[in-house]
C-alpha positions in Angstrom: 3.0 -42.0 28.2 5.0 -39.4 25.8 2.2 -36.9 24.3 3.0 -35.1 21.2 0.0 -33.6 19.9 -3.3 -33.2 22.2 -6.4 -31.5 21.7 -8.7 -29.6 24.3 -12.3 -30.6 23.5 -15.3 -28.7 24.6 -18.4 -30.6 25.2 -21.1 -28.5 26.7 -20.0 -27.4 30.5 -17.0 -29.4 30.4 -13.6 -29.9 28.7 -11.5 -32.9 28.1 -8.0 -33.3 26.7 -7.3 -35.5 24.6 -4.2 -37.1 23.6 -3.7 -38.4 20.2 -1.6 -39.5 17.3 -2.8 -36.7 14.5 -4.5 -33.7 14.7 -7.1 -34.9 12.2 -10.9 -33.5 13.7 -12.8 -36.3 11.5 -14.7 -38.7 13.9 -11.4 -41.7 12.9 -7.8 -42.0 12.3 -6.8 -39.8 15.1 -5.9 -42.4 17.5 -7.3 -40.4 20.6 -6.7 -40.8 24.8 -8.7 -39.0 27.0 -5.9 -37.5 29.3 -8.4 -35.3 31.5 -12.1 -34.6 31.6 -13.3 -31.8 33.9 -14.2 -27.9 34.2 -13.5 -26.0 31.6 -11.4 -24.7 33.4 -8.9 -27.2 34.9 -8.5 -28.6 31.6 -7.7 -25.2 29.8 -4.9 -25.2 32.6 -3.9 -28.8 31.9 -3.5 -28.4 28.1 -1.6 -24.8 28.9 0.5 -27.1 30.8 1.2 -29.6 27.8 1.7 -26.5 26.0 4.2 -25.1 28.4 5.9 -28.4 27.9 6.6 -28.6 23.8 3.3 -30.4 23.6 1.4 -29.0 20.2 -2.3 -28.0 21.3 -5.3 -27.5 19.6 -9.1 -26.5 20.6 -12.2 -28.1 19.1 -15.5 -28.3 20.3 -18.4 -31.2 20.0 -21.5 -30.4 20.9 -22.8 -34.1 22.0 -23.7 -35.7 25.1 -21.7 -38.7 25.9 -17.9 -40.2 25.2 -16.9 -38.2 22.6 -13.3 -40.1 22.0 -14.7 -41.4 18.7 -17.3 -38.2 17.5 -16.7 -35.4 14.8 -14.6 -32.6 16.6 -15.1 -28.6 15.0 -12.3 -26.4 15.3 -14.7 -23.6 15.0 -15.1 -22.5 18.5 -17.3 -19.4 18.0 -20.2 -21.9 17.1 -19.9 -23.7 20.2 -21.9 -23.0 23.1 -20.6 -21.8 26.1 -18.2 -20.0 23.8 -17.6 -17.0 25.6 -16.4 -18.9 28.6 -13.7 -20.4 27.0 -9.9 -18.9 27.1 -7.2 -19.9 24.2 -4.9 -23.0 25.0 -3.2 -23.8 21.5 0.5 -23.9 21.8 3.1 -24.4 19.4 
């Protein structure tokens, strides 16, 4: 699977990565794939990773329980709870 573009997602306690096709943070069109879902964490270490790699990376948040592959993402991270715990991962 050749990743491009992914996009660390903070949801609550926990992080996923997600893997998709544009970097569009509306709720459709964005083609995602959850590559990871863990701690915070190990997935700010896999998407440094991607980075690290050529992969372009981008953080969003989404404050709802659930799968969250299809929900509205917010790129504004200092609304997000839990925000002091995070630690930057965009690359490129």
């Amino acid at each position: 699977m050749k990743v491009k573009k992914a996009v660390i997602v903070y949801q609550g306690g926990i992080a996923n990565v997600f893997k998709v096709q544009c970097l569009n943070m509306a709720n459709f069109g964005r083609g995602a794939k959850r590559l990871i879902q863990g701690t915070i964490r190990e997935c700010e270490a896999f998407a440094r990773g991607l980075g690290a790699a050529g992969v372009v990376v981008r953080e969003a948040h989404c404050n709802m329980a659930g799968d969250i592959v299809d929900a509205l993402w917010d790129e504004n991270l200092e609304s997000a709870p839990y925000y002091k715990l995070f630690r930057t991962c965009k690359a490129n």
